[in-house]
C-alpha positions in Angstrom: 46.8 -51.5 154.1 44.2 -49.4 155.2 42.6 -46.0 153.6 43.1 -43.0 155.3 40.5 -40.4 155.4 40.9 -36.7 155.5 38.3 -35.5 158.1 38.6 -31.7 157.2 35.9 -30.5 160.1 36.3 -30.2 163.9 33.5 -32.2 165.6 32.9 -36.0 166.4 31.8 -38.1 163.2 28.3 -39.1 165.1 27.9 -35.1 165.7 28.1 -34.3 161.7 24.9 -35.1 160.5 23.1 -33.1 163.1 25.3 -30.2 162.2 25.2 -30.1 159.0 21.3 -30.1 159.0 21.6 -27.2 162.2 23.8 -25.0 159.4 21.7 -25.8 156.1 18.5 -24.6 158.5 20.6 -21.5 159.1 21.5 -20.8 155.7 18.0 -21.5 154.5 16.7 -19.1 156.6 19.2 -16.2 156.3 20.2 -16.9 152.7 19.9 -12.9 152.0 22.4 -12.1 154.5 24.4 -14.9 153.6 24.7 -14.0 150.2 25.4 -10.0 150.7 28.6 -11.1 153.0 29.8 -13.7 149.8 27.6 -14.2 146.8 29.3 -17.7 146.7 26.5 -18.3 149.8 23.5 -18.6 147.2 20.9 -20.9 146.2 23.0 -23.5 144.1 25.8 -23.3 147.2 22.2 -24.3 149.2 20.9 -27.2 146.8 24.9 -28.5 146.5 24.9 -28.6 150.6 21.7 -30.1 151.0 23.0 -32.7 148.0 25.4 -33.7 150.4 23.7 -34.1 153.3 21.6 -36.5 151.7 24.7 -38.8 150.7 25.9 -38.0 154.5 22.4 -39.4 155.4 22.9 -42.8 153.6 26.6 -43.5 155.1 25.8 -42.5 158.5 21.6 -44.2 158.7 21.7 -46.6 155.7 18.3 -47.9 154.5 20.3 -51.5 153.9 23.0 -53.1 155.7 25.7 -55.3 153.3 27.0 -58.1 155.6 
């Protein structure tokens, strides 16, 4: 029986890493704005994105390979 995952963005799985790092740059860089439009966009939405990208990171370019 095999998992199922729920991919819940529209791009290829290789492309998601690059992405993400593309949108955190963005949001970095215009958090002001981001956060006038929502003030969910702020700087713990930021450091919780960025958390994730490092665990993204280690799935997609692990340091160690289990065989």
């Amino acid at each position: 029986m095999q998992n199922e995952i729920l991919r819940t963005y529209g791009c290829k799985d290789e492309a998601l890493l690059s992405t993400s790092i593309f949108v955190s740059l963005s949001l970095k860089r215009d958090l002001p704005e981001f956060t006038a439009y929502s003030p969910v966009f702020n700087e713990a939405y930021q450091t919780a994105f960025d958390g994730k990208i490092t665990v993204l990171k280690e799935v997609v370019m692990p340091k160690f390979i289990v065989t």
